[in-house]
C-alpha positions in Angstrom: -1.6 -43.2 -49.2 -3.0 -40.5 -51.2 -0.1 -37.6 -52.8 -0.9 -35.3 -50.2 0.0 -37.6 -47.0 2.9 -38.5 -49.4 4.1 -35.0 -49.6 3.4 -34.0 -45.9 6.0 -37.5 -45.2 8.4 -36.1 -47.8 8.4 -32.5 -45.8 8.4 -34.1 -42.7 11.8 -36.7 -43.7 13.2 -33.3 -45.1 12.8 -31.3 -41.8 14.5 -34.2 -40.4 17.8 -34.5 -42.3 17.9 -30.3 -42.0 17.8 -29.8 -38.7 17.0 -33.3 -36.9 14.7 -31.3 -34.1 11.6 -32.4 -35.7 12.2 -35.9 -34.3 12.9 -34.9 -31.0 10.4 -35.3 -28.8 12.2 -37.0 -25.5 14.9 -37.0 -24.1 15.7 -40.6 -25.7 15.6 -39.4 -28.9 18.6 -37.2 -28.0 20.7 -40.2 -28.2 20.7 -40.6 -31.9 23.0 -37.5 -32.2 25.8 -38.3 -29.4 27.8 -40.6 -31.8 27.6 -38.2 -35.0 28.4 -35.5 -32.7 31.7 -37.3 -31.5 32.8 -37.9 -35.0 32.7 -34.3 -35.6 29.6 -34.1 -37.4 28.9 -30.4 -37.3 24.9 -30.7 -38.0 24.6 -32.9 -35.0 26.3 -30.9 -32.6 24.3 -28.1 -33.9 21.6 -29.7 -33.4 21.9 -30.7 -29.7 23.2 -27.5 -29.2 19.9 -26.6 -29.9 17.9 -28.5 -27.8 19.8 -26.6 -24.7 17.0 -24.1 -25.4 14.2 -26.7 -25.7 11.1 -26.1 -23.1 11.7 -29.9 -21.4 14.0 -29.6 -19.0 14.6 -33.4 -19.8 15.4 -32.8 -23.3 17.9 -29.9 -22.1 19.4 -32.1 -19.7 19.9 -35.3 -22.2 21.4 -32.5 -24.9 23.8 -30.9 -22.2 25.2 -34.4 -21.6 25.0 -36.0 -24.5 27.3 -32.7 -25.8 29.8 -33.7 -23.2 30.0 -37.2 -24.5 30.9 -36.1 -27.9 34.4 -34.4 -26.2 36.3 -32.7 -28.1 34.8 -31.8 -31.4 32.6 -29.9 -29.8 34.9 -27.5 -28.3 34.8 -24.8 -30.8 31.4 -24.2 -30.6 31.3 -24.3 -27.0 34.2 -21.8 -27.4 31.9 -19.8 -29.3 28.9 -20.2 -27.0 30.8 -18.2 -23.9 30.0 -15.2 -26.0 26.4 -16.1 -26.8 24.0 -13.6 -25.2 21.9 -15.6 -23.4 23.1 -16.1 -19.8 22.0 -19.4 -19.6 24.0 -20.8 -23.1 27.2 -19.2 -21.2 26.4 -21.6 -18.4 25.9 -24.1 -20.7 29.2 -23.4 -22.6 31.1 -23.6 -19.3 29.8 -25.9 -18.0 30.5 -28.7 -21.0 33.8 -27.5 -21.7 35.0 -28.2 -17.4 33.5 -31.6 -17.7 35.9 -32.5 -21.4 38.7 -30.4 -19.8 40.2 -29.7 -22.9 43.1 -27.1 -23.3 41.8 -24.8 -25.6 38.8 -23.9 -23.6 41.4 -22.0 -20.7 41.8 -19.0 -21.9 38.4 -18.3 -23.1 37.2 -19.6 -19.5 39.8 -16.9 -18.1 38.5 -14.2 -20.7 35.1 -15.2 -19.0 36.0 -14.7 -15.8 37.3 -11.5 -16.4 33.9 -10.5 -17.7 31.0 -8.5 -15.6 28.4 -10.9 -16.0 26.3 -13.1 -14.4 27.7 -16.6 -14.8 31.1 -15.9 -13.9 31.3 -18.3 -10.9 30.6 -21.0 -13.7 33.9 -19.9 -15.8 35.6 -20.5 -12.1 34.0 -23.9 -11.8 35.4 -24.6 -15.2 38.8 -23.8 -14.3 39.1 -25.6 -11.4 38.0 -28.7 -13.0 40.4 -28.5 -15.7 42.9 -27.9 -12.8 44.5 -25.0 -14.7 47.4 -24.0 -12.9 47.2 -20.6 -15.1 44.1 -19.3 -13.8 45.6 -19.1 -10.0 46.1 -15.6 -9.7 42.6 -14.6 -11.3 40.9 -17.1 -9.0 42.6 -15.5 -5.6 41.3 -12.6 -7.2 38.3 -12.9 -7.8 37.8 -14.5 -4.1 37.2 -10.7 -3.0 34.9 -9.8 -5.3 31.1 -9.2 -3.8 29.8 -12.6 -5.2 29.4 -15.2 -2.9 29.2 -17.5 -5.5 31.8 -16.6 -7.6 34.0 -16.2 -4.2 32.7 -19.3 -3.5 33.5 -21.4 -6.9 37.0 -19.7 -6.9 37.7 -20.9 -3.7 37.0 -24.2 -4.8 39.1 -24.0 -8.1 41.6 -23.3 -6.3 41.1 -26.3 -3.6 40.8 -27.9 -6.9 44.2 -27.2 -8.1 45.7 -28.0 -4.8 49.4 -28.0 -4.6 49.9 -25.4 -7.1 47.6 -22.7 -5.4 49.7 -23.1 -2.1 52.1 -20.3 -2.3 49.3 -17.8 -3.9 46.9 -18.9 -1.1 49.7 -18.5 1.8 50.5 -15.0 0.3 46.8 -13.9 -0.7 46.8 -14.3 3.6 48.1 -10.7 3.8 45.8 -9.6 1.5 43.6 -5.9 2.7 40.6 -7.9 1.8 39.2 -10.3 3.9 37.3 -12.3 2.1 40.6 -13.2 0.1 42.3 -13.5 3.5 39.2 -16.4 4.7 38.8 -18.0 1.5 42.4 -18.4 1.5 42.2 -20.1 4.8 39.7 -22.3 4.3 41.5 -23.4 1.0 44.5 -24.3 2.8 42.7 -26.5 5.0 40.9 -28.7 2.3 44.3 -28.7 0.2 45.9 -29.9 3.5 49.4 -29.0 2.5 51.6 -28.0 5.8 53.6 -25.4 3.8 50.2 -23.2 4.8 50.9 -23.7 8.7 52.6 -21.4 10.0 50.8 -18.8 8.0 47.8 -20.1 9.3 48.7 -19.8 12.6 50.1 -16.8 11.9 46.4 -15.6 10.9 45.0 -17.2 14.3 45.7 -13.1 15.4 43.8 -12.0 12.4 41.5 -8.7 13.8 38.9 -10.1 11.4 37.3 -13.0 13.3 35.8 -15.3 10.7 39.5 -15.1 9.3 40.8 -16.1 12.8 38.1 -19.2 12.8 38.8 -19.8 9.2 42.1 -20.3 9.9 41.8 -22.5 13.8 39.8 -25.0 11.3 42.2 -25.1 8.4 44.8 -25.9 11.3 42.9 -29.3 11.6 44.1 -30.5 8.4 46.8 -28.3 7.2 48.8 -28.4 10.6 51.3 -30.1 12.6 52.0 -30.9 16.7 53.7 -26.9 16.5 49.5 -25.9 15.9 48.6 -27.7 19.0 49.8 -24.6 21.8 48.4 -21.2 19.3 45.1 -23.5 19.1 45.0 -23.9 22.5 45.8 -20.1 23.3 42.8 -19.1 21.4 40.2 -21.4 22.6 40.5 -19.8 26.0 40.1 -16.0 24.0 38.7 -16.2 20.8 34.9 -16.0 20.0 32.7 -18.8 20.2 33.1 -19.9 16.4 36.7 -20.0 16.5 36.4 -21.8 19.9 34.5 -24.1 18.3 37.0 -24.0 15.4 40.0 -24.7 17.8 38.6 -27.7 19.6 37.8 -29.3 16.2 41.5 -28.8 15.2 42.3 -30.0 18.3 40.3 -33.4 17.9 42.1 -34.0 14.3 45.3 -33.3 15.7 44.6 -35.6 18.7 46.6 -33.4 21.1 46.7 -35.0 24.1 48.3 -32.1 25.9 45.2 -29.9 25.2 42.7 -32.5 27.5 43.5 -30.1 30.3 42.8 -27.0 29.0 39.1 -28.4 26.8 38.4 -29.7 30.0 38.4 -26.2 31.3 36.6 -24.7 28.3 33.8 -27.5 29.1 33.0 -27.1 32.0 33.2 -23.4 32.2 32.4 -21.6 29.0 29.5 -19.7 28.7 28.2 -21.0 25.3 26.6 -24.9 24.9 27.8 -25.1 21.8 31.7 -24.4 22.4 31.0 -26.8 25.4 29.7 -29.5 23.5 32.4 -29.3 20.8 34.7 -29.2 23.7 33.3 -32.5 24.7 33.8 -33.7 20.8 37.2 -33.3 21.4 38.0 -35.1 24.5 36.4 -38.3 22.9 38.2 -38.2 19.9 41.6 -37.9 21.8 40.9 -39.9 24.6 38.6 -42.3 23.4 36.3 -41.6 26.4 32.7 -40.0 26.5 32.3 -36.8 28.4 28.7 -34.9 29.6 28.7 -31.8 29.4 26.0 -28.7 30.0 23.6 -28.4 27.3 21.4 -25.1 26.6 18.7 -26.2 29.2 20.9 -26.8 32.3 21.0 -30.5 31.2 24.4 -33.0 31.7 24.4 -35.1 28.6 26.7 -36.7 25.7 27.0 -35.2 22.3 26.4 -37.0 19.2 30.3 -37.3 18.0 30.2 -36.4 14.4 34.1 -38.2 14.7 32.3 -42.0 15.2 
């Protein structure tokens, strides 16, 4: 090896212990910084902080998680990273620090949230990973902000939380906004707590009516044998989702009493769809098959999404 070659390997080696990117060419090299970075080794995490901005999506990818791996030293730099200017590095940030769920990271992810930025619904994500009980109020917030996603992601903190959200969720249902008032609903019925019933039925009346049919399907999950007569009431008024809605709840709750009146609905609503979840209905409470009209005119069975 002539002095030149020998040089260009001394330069090369020295790039390496620097910044270790100049072996990194796939996303298997990535691995030889998840252990340093887990003992704290600052250059390491550094360094697969890095590669989040690499071109290969691969590379990114193997970085993102190997960060995750390496827990809770790298908290304070993720801490740090919320702030960063790039959109994407926020994402990034948040991202890691709901998957280690570690405390520090909750009221940074709160400060984030409060932010008018892009990657907000991230921050939410984050929070309801880390289950953080704190953040409640912000997250019923920020359900009425115009963001479906963040609307979307803070619905789901909160679904995350569960038991805890109940009595913001149950009051957020008087809200004046009504995307707070469905996202509210629909959280009640994934949590599945029956302290949320009679406010959901309560909101059965609701003049908004994807609140009304937000709350006849939470009623599936989230109520009792006292849901069985306000369901039935507004499958015979409501509009065609929260028909649709009701009979669902109705199935779950297998209310025999309400065979009569989906009977009815089946066999003389003008919508095929409220008929055919209708028909759902009956064969999940009675355990028989019914026909009923389809869109063309056409007596048949439904595919039961129950069986």
């Amino acid at each position: 090896m002539n002095r030149f070659s020998l040089l260009a390997l001394v330069l090369c080696f020295s790039a390496f212990v620097v910044s270790g990117c100049a072996s990194i060419n796939s996303a298997s090299d990535v691995g030889a910084y998840q252990q340093k970075a887990s003992e704290g080794d600052e250059a390491a995490l550094k360094t697969l902080i890095g590669l989040l901005k690499s071109s290969d999506k691969l590379v990114r990818d193997a970085a993102y998680k190997a960060i995750i791996s390496a827990g809770k030293p790298a908290v304070p730099m993720l801490i740090e990273m919320l702030n960063d200017k790039d959109p994407e590095m926020q994402e990034y940030a948040a991202g890691a620090l709901g998957n280690i769920g570690d405390e520090r990271a909750v009221e940074p992810l709160m400060t984030m949230l409060e932010k008018a930025q892009s990657r907000r619904y991230i921050a939410a994500w984050a929070l309801g990973e880390m289950k953080a009980a704190v953040a409640i109020e912000m997250l019923v917030k920020t359900m009425g902000e115009k963001n479906e996603a963040l609307q979307k992601e803070s619905a789901r903190a909160l679904m995350k939380i569960g038991g805890p959200s109940v009595p913001a969720l149950i009051a957020a249902l008087g809200s004046s906004n009504p995307d707070v008032r469905k996202y509210s609903a629909r959280a009640l019925g994934i949590i599945e707590d029956k302290r949320g019933e009679e406010p959901l039925i309560k909101a059965l009346g609701d003049d908004r009516r994807d609140v009304a049919s937000a709350a006849a399907l939470a009623l599936g999950t989230a109520g009792t044998d006292k849901s069985i007569q306000p369901l039935i009431a507004v499958l015979a008024t409501g509009d065609m989702t929260t028909k649709i809605n009701a009979s669902i709840s109705l199935g779950q709750l297998d209310a025999k009493v309400a065979v009569d009146p989906l009977t009815k609905i089946m066999e003389t609503d003008d919508d095929p769809y409220v008929r055919q979840w209708c028909a759902r209905a009956l064969e999940n409470i009675t355990g028989s098959r019914y026909k009923y009209k389809d869109e063309h005119g056409a007596m048949v069975y439904p595919y039961n999404l129950y069986r």
